[in-house]
N, C-alpha and C positions, 0 to 999 in steps of 0.2 A: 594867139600864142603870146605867152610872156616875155618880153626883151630884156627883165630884169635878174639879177644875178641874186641867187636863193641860200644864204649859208643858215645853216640846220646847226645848232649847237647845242648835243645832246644825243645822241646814235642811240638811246633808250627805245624801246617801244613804240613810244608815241611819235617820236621825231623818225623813226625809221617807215612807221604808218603814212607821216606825211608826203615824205619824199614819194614815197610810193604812189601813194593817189596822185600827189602832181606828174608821178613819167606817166601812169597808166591813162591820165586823162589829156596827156600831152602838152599842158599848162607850159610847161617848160623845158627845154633840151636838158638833155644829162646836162650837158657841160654847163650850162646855170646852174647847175644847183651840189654846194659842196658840204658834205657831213662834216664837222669837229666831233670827235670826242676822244677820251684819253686811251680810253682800251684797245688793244689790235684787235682782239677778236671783234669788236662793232666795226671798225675802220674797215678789214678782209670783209664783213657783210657786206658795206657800204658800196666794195668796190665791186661786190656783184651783182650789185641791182641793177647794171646799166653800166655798157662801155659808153666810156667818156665822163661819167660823173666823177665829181673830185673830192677828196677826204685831207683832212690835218688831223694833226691832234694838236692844234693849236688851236683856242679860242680867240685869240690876237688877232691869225693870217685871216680864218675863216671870215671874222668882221670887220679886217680893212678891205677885204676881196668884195664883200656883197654887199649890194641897196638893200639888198632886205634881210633882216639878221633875226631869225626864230628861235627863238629860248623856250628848248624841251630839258629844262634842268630842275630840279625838285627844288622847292622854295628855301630849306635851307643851308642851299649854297649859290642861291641867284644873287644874294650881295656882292659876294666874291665875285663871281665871274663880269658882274657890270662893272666891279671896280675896274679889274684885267683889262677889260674892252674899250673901256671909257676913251682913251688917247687915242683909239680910234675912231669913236664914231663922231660924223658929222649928223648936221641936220638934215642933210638931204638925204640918209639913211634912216629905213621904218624898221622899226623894233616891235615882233608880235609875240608875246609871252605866252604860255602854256600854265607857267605855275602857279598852283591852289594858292589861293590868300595873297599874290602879291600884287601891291594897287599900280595903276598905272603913276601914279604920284611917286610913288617908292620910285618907280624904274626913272622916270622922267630927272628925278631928284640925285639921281646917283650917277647918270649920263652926265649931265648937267645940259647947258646949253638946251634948244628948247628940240630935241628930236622929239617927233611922230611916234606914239605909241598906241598898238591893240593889245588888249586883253583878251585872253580866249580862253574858254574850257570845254575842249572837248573830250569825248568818253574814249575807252579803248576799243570800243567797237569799230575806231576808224581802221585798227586792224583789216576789218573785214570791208572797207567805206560804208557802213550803218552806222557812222559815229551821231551823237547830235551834242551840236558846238553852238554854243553863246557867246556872242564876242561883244565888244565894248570900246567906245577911244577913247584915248586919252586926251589930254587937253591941247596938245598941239597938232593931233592928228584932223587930217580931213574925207569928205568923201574919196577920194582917190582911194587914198590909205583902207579906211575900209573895204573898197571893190576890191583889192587886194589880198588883204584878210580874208573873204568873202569866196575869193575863186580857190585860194588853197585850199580852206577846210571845205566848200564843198565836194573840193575832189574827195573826202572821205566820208559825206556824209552829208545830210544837214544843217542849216544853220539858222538864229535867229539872233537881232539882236536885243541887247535889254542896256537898262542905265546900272552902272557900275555898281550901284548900293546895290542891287540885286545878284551880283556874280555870287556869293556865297551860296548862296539859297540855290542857284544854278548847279553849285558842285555838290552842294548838298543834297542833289533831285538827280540828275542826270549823270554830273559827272562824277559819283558813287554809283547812281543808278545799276551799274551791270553789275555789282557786286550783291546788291539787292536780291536778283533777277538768279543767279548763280544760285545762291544761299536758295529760293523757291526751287529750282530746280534740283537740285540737290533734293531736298525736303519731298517732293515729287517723285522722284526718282526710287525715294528708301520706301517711300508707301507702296508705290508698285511692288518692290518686290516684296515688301512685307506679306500684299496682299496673294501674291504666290507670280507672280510675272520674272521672268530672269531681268539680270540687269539691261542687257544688253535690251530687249525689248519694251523696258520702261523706260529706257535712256529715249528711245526712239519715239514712243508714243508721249512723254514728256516734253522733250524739249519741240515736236509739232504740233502740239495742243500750242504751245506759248507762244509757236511763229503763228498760226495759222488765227489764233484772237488777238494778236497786237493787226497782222493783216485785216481783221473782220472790221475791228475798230478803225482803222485806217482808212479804208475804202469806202467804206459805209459812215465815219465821220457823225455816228449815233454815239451818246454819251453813256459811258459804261455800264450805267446804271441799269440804262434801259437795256441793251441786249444780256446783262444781268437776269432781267425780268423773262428771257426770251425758251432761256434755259431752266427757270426754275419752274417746274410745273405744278400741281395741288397735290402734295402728298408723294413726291418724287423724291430722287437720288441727290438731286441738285440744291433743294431746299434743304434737304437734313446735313446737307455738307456745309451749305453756309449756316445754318444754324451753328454748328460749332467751329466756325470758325470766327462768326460774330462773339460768340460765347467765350472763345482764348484770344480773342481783342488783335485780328490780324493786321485791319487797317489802322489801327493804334501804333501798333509794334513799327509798320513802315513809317508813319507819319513820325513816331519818336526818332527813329532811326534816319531820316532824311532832316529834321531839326540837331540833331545833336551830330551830325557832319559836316553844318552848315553851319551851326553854332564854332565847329574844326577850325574849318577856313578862315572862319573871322578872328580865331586867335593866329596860325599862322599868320598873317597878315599883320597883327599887334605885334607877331613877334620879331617882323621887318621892320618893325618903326624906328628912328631917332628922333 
């Protein structure tokens, strides 16, 4: 159990995913852990996740209250709010950021003094905790600080870590990735019924064809390629499907489409510089 005190600033989405994995996994009592954000309607969620968890719409209180202060806020307005916070935060408080493109140097820089900082990206699948999350320190953070980072995001998911020149390329793979994933399934979804299936039961056969081969691959930990090969048989369904899908350039289209989001990030991130 975590003894540390959790302010979430941000009641979006993703910071409302977090909280959540951390009560459901017990990491931390309500009363650790308090939402900031400016809306009532996220605050009234907030207070019904759990008696006893506490809400502001102060980003001020939130981060003189907690050791550990989580920025679920879109990059651009994470200046602002570090400037807001700045007078309160010490060094003996860890700052773990959410948003695309912003370096830990930026945060580190705008804090001042030398706080402890994680970078993280993870997907909105923590909604569901299948998220998978990339984190990263910054330069005054330590192991502690990561174990940290580490046990929150796994309460929603997965996690690995990588060296900070690579976060981009991470948001541009995964933490886009379900938007990818959506767009296929969708595209799935219209073929069925095209091919005379209603929706509701190409909804159904689509998106468990997608759990059922991320699980094959999973489990079995065989390279795509090959259980590729497992289903195309000599003159079968499976070969003339990838034929034209080789043919309108499908792994092209992702691999563009995960470079020119990741290509994104690194300009957000230019766009936080002085």
């Amino acid at each position: 159990m975590n003894s540390k005190k959790i302010a979430i600033i941000g009641g979006g989405n993703m910071g409302m995913a977090l909280a959540s994995g951390i009560l459901q996994t017990k990491w931390a009592d309500p009363e650790r852990i308090m939402i900031a954000d400016p809306l009532k309607e996220r605050i009234d969620k907030a207070k019904g996740m759990a008696r006893g968890i506490k809400t502001s719409h102060s980003n001020v209180d939130a981060a003189n209250w907690a050791d550990v202060v989580l920025l679920s806020v879109k990059p651009q307005i994470m200046a602002h709010v570090l400037e807001e916070i700045r007078p309160v935060m010490k060094d003996a408080k860890l700052v773990i950021s959410v948003a695309a493109g912003v370096t830990t140097g930026f945060i580190e820089k705008k804090l001042g003094g030398k706080v402890p900082v994680i970078r993280a990206m993870p997907n909105i699948a923590a909604i569901v905790r299948e998220a998978a999350t990339a984190i990263c320190p910054g330069k005054y953070s330590n192991e502690e600080h990561l174990g940290i980072a580490r046990h929150i995001f796994e309460s929603v998911g997965i996690v690995v870590d990588v060296e900070e020149d690579l976060m981009d390329a991470v948001t541009g793979l995964s933490g886009t990735g379900p938007m990818y994933v959506f767009q296929i399934l969708e595209g799935l979804s219209d073929a069925g019924v095209k091919v005379g299936l209603s929706r509701d039961t190409a909804n159904v056969l689509a998106i468990q064809t997608l759990i059922g081969s991320s699980k094959l691959i999973k489990d079995t930990k065989e390279h795509p390629a090959k259980l590729k090969d497992l289903v195309t048989s000599p003159g079968g369904t499976a070969i003339s499907a990838l034929h034209s899908l080789e043919r309108n350039g499908l792994k092209a289209l992702l691999i563009d489409a995960v470079e020119v989001a990741s290509k994104r990030s690194s300009e957000l991130g230019s766009q936080r510089k002085e």
